[in-house]
C-alpha positions as CSV (number, residue, x, y, z in Angstrom):
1,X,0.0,0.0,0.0
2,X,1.4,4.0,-0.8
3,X,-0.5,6.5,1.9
4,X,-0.2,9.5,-0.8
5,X,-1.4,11.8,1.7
6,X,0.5,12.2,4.9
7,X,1.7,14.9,7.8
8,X,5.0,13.4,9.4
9,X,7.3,15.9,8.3
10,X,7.4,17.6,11.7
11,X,7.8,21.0,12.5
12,X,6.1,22.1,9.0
13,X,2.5,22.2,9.7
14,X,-0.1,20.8,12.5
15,X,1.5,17.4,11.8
16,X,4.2,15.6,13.5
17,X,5.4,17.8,16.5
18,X,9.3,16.6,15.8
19,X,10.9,13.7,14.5
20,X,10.6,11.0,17.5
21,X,6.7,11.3,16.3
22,X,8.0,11.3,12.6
23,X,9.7,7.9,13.6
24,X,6.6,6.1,15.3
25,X,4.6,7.2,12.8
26,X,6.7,5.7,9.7
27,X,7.0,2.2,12.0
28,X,3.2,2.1,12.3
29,X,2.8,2.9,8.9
30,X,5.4,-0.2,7.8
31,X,3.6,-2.3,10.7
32,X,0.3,-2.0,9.0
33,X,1.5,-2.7,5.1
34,X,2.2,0.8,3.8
35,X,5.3,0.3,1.5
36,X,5.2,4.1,0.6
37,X,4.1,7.6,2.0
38,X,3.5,10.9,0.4
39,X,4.7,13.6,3.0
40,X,2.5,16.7,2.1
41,X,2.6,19.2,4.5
42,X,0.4,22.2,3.6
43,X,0.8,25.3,1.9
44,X,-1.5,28.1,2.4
45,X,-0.4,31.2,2.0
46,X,-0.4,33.5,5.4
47,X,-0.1,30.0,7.5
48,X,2.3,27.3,6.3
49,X,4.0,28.6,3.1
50,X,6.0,25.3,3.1
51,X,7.3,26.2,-0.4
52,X,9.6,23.1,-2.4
53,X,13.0,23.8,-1.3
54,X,12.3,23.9,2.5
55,X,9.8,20.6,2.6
56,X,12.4,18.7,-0.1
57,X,15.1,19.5,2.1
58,X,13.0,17.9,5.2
59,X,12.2,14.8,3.7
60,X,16.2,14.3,3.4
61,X,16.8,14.5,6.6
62,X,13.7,12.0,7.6
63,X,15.1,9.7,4.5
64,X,19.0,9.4,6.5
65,X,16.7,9.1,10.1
66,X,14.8,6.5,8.5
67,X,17.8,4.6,7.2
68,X,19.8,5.3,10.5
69,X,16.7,3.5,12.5
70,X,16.7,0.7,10.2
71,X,12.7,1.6,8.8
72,X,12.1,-0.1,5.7
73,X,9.7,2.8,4.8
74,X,9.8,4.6,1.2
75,X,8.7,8.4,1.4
76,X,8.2,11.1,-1.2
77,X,7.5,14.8,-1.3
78,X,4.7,16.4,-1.8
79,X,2.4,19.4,-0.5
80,X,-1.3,19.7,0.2
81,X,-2.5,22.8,-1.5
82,X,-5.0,25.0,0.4
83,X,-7.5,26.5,-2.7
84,X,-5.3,29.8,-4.3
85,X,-6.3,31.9,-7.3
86,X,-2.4,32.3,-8.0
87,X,-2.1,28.5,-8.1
88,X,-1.1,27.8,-11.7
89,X,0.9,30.7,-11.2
90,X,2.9,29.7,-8.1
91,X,2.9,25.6,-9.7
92,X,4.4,26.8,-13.1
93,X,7.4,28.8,-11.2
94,X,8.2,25.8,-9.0
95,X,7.6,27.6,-5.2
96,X,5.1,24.9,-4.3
97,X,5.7,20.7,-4.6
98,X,3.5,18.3,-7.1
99,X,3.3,15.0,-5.8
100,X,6.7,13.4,-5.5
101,X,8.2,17.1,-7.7
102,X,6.6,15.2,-10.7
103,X,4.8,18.2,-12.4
104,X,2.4,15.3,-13.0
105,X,-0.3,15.1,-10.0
106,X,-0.7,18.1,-7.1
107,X,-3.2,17.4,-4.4
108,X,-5.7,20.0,-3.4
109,X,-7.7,21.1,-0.3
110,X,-10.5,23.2,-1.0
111,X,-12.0,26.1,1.3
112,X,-14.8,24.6,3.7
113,X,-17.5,26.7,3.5
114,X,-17.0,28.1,-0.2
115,X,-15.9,26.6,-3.8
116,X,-15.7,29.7,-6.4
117,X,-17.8,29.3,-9.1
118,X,-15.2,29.5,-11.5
119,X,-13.4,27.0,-10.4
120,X,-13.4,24.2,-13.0
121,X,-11.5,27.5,-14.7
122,X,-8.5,26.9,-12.5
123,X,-8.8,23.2,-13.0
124,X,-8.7,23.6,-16.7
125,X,-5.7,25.9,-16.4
126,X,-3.7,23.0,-14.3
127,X,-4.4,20.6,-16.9
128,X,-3.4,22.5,-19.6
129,X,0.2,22.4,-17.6
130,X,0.2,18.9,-18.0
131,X,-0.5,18.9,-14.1
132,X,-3.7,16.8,-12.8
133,X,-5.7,17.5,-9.6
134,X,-6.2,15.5,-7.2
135,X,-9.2,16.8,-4.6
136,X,-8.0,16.0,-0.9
137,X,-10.9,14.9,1.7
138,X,-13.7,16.2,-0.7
139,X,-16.1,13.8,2.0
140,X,-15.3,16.5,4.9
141,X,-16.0,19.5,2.9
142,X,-19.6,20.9,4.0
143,X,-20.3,22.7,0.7
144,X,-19.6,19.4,-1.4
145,X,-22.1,17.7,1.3
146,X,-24.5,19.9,0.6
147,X,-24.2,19.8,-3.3
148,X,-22.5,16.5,-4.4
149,X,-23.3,17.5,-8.0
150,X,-20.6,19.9,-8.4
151,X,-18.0,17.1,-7.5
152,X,-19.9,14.3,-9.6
153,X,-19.0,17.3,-12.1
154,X,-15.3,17.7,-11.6
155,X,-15.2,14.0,-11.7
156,X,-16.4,14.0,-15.4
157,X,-13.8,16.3,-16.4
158,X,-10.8,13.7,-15.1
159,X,-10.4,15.5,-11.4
160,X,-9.2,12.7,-8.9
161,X,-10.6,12.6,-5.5
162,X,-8.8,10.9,-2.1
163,X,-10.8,10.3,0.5
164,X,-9.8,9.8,4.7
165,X,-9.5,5.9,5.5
166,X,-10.7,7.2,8.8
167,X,-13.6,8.6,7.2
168,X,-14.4,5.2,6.6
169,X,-14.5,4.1,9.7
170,X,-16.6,6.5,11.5
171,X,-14.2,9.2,13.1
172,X,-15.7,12.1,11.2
173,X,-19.4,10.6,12.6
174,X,-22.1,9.4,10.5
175,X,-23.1,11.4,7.7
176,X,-19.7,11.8,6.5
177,X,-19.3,8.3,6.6
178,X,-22.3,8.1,4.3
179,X,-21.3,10.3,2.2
180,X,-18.1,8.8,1.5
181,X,-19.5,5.4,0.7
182,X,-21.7,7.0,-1.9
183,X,-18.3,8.4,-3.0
184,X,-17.3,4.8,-3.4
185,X,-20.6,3.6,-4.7
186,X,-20.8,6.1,-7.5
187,X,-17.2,5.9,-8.5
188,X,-16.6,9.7,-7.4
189,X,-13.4,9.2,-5.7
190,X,-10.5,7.1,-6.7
191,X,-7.6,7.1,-3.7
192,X,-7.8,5.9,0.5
193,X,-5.2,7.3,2.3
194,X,-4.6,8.3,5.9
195,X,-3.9,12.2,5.7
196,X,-2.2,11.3,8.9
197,X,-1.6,14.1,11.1
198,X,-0.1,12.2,14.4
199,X,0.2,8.8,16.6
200,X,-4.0,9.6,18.0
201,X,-7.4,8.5,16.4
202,X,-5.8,9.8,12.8
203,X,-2.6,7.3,12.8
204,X,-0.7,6.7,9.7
205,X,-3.0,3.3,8.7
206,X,-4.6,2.2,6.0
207,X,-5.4,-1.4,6.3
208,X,-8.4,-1.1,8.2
209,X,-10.0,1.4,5.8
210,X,-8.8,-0.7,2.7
211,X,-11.4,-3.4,4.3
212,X,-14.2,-1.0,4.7
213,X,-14.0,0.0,1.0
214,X,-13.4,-3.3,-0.2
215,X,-16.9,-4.0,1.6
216,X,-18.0,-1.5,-0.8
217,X,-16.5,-1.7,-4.0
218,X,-14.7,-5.1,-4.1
219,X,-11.6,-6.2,-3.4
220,X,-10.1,-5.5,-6.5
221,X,-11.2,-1.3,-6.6
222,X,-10.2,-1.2,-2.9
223,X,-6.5,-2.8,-3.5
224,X,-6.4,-0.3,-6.6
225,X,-7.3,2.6,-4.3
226,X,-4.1,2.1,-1.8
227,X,-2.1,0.6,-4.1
228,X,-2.0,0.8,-7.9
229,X,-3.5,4.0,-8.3
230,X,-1.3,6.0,-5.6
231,X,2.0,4.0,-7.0
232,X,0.9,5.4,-10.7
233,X,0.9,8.7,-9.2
234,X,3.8,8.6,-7.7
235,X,5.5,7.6,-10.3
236,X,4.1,9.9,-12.8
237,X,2.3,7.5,-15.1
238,X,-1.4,7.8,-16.6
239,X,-3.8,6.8,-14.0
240,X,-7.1,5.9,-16.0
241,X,-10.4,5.5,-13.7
242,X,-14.1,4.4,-14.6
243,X,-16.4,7.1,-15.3
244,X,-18.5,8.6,-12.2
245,X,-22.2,7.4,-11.7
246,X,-24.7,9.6,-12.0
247,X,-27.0,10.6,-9.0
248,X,-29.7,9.5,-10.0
249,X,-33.0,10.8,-8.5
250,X,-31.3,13.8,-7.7
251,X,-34.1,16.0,-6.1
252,X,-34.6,12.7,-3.3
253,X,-30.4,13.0,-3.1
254,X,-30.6,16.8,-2.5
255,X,-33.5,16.6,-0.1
256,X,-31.4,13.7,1.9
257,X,-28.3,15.5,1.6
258,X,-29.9,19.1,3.4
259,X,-31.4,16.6,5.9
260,X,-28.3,14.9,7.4
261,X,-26.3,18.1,6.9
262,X,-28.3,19.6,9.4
263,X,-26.6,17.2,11.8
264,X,-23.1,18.5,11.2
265,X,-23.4,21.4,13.9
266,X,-20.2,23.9,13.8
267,X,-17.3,23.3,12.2
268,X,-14.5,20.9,13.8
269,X,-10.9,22.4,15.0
270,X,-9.7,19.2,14.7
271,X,-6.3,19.0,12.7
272,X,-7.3,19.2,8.6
């Protein structure tokens, strides 16, 4: 399994708080299958401007810690995007990281509360650079709760979508664990991994929620989804994925949606 989305660089973000909790996290990680991890701390600008020189430069010094503590763990760099209109901009210069510096894949969290209307613009503009989005937890965003159509939509144009193992499971309560399996039923997302922030409920594992999905999809999709499809990606290759489902019935969908958003109450502080 490859965890393509990950917070163990420590110091960076609100991940890992130094690199004893860097450590324990990688030999969970190896303890429960995952061959691989993505480090992506977050880049948004005014908070963590972890731009590519400064995180590549960390995940060398957790590569020689790794080796020095004998961890048979493979990591990569990457960067989880907070929503920017100069994102095409500051992606084309090289201040912020694609997944593993490929210029091939960049992972992307979108605002909370608001998604622009124009942006399946900024999409396009990525994949005209030859650089594919990839949409990170789009299950815990509240505005793609309340209107899964717009998502459905960004599917259709060849966005990818990674949703939260622990999602899953339960950890984020019960309506966003709905929502993500009609994620997985109608073939709107295409990635599990941990976005790991620490050793607590959000540890770097993926077994677990590989079984859920596989419950779901198959065994087959849910091996695809922590392993294949992350490896293509990190590797740079063409990742192909089965076209989205449409939501059917879509007035009863919106009517169900407003209803079990209502039970969302404010929005968490827990780590993103």
């Amino acid at each position: 399994m490859f965890d393509l989305h990950n917070h163990s660089l420590p110091g960076l973000d609100d991940g890992a708080r130094n690199w004893d909790e860097s450590l324990a996290m990688a030999r969970i990680a190896v303890e429960d299958g995952i061959e691989g991890v993505v480090c992506t701390p977050h880049w948004a600008r005014g908070s963590f401007e972890n731009n590519r020189r400064n995180t590549l430069a960390a995940v060398a010094v957790f590569k020689e810690k790794l080796e020095a503590h004998k961890i048979p763990l493979k990591i990569y760099p990457g960067a989880e995007i907070r929503l920017d209109i100069d994102l095409p901009a500051a992606l084309a210069s090289g201040e912020i990281l694609t997944v593993n510096d490929n210029r091939r894949f960049v992972l992307i969290e979108l605002l909370p509360e608001i998604l622009p209307q124009n942006l399946e613009n900024l999409f396009w503009d990525l994949q005209v650079q030859g650089i594919r989005p990839i949409i990170s937890h789009p299950e815990r965003n509240p505005a793609l709760l309340r209107d899964p159509e717009r998502l459905f939509k960004w599917t259709e144009m060849g966005i990818l979508t990674q949703v939260t193992a622990a999602s899953l499971l339960g950890s984020f309560g019960e309506t966003v664990k709905r929502f993500t399996v009609m994620l997985l039923e109608h073939r709107m997302t295409h990635i599990i991994a941990t976005d790991s922030h620490g050793l607590g409920t959000r540890a770097p594992r993926l077994s677990a929620g590989y079984e859920a999905a596989a419950g779901i999809v198959g065994r087959e999709s849910a091996s695809a989804m922590v392993g294949e499809i992350p490896r293509r990606i990190i590797a740079g290759d063409t990742v192909l994925t089965p076209d989205p489902v449409p939501l059917t019935d879509r007035a009863s969908k919106s009517s169900f949606w407003k209803k079990t958003f209502s039970f969302l109450g404010p929005t968490s502080k827990r780590r993103s």
